[in-house]
C-alpha positions in Angstrom: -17.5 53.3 11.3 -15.6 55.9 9.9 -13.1 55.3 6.8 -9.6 55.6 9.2 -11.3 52.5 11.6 -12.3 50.7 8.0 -8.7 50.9 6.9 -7.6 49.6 10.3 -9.7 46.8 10.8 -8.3 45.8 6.8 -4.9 46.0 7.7 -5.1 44.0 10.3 -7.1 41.3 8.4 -4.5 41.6 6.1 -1.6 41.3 9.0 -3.0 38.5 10.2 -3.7 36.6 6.9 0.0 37.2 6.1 1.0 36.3 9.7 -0.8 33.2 9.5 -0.4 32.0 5.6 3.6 32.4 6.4 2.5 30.1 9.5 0.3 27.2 8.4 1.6 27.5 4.6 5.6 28.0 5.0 6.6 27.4 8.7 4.9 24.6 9.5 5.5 23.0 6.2 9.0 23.6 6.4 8.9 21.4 9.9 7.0 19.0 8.7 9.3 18.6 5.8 12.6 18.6 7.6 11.6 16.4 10.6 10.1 13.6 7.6 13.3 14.2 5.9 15.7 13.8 8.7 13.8 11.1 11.1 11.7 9.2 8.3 13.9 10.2 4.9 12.7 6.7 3.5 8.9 7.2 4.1 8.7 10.2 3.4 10.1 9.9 -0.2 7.6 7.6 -1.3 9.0 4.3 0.4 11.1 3.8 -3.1 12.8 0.1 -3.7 15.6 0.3 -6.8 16.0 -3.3 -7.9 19.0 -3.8 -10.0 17.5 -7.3 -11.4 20.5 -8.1 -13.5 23.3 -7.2 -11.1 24.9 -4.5 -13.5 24.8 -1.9 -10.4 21.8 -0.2 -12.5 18.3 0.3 -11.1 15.8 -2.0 -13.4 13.3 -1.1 -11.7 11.5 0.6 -8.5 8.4 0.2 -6.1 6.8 1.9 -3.4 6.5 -0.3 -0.7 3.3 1.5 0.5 1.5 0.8 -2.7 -0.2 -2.8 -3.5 1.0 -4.3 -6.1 -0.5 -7.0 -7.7 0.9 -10.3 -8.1 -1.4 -13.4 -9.7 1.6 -15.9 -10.7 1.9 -18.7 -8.3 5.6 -18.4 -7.1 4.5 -14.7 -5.6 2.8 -13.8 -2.6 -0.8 -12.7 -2.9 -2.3 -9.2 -1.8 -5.3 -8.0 -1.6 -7.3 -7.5 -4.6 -6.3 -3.9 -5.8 -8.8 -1.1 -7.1 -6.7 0.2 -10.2 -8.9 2.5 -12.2 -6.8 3.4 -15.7 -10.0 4.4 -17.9 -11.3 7.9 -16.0 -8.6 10.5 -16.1 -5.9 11.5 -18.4 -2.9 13.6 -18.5 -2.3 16.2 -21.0 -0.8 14.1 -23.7 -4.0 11.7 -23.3 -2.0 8.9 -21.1 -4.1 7.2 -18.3 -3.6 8.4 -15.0 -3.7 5.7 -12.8 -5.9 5.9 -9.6 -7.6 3.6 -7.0 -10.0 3.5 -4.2 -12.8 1.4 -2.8 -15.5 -0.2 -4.5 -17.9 1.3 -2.6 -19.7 -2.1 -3.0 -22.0 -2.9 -0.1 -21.9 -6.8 1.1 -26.0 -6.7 0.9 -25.0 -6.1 -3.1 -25.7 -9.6 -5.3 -22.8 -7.7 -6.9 -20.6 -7.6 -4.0 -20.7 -11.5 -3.3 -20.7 -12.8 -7.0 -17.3 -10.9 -7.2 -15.9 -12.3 -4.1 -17.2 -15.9 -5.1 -15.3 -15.6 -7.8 -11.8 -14.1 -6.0 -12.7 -17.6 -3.1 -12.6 -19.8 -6.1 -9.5 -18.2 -7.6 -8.3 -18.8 -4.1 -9.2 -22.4 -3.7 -8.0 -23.3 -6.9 -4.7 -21.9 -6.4 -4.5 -23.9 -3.0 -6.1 -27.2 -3.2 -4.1 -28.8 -0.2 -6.2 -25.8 1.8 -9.7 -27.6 1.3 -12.3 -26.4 3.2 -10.5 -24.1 5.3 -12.1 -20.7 6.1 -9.9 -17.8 3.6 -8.5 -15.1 5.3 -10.9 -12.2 4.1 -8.3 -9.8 3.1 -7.3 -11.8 0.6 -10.9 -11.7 -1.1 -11.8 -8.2 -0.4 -10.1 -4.6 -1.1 -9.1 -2.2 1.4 -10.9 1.2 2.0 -7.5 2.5 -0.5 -7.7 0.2 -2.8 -4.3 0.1 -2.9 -3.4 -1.3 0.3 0.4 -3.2 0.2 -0.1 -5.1 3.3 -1.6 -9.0 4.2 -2.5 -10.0 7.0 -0.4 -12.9 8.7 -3.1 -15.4 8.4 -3.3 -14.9 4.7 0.4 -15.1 4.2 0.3 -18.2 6.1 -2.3 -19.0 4.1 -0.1 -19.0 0.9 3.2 -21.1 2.6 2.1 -24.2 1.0 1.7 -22.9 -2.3 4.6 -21.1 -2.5 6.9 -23.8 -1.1 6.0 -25.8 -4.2 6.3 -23.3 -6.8 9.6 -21.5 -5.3 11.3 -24.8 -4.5 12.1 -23.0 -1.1 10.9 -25.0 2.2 7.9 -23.5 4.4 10.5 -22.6 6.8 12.3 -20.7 4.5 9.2 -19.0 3.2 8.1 -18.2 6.9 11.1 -17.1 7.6 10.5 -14.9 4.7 7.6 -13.4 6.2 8.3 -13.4 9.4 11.2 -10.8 8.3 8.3 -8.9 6.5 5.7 -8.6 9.0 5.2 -5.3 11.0 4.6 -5.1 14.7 1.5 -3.0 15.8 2.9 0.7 16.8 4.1 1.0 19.9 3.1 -2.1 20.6 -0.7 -1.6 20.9 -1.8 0.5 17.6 -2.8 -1.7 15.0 -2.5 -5.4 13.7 0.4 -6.9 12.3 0.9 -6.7 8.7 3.1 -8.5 6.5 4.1 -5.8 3.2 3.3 -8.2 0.4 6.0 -6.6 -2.2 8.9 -6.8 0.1 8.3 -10.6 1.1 8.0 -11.1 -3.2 11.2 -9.5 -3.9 13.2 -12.0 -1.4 11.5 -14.7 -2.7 13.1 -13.5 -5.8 16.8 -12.6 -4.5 16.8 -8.7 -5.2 16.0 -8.1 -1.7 17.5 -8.9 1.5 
């Protein structure tokens, strides 16, 4: 191969690198960015809630529905046990950056099950009128995220009792609650339904309707 075909064969490499970098790198990013922001402009800016707590018509505070929260206090709804990891990685000022993911704990692990012992006892204490009755294993367990926002029905249902007597609302009204929280499988077939533990926390508080 002579230098004239070497320079050809290069310049169309490089062609087609620009051709396709402007494609895959600007193009489609710029769709994918315009349909999220004009079909789904509340997704795909992070799922943001601004809670003005104190009614002064100022934001005291903001959560991403799509991020599990954790709540522990008895007049809240219960998630999933989160994965929050604050000790590995720092910015440049040395603050924690906060991550999550899963345990990667295997159920054969003596590890594995003492920890979830101890979440079904934190369970059972918390909801004595339960008894007996088999926990829904989401609320003992942590997604494959870690961070995971959603419950399933059974486990808020789980809660109802508990949260009746702590809220002073009836178990209608707190089913009510969730039923207004819980998400549908997509188109009807994809998934489970899901009730998003922050949203059905912040009606039980009055900042969200």
């Amino acid at each position: 191969m002579n230098n004239k075909s070497i320079g050809k064969t290069l310049g169309r490499a490089a062609g087609f690198f620009v051709i396709m970098s402007l494609i895959t790198g600007v193009i489609y990013t710029g769709v994918c960015l315009g349909v999220g922001q004009l079909f789904f402009p509340f997704q795909a800016n992070g799922s943001i809630i601004d809670v003005d707590a104190d009614g002064d018509g100022t934001a005291d505070a903001r959560y991403a529905t799509l991020l599990g929260q954790q709540f522990e206090d008895q007049d809240h709804l219960w998630g999933r046990p989160t994965n929050y990891n604050l000790s590995t990685f720092t910015d440049d000022e040395g603050n924690p950056i906060a991550w999550a993911g899963p345990s990667n704990k295997t159920p054969a692990d003596e590890e594995f099950e003492e920890l979830v012992a101890k979440r079904v006892e934190a369970i059972r204490a918390a909801h004595p009128e339960k008894g007996d009755k088999p926990i829904p294993s989401d609320l003992v367990t942590v997604s494959g995220s870690g961070l995971d926002p959603e419950i399933s029905p059974a486990a808020a249902e789980y809660q109802v009792e508990r949260l009746a007597k702590n809220t002073g609302k009836s178990a209608s009204e707190i089913r009510s609650i969730i039923e207004a929280c819980t998400e549908q499988p997509q188109l009807g077939i994809l998934g489970e339904p899901r009730v998003n533990v922050l949203k059905v926390n912040l009606m039980l508080d009055g900042v969200l309707s």
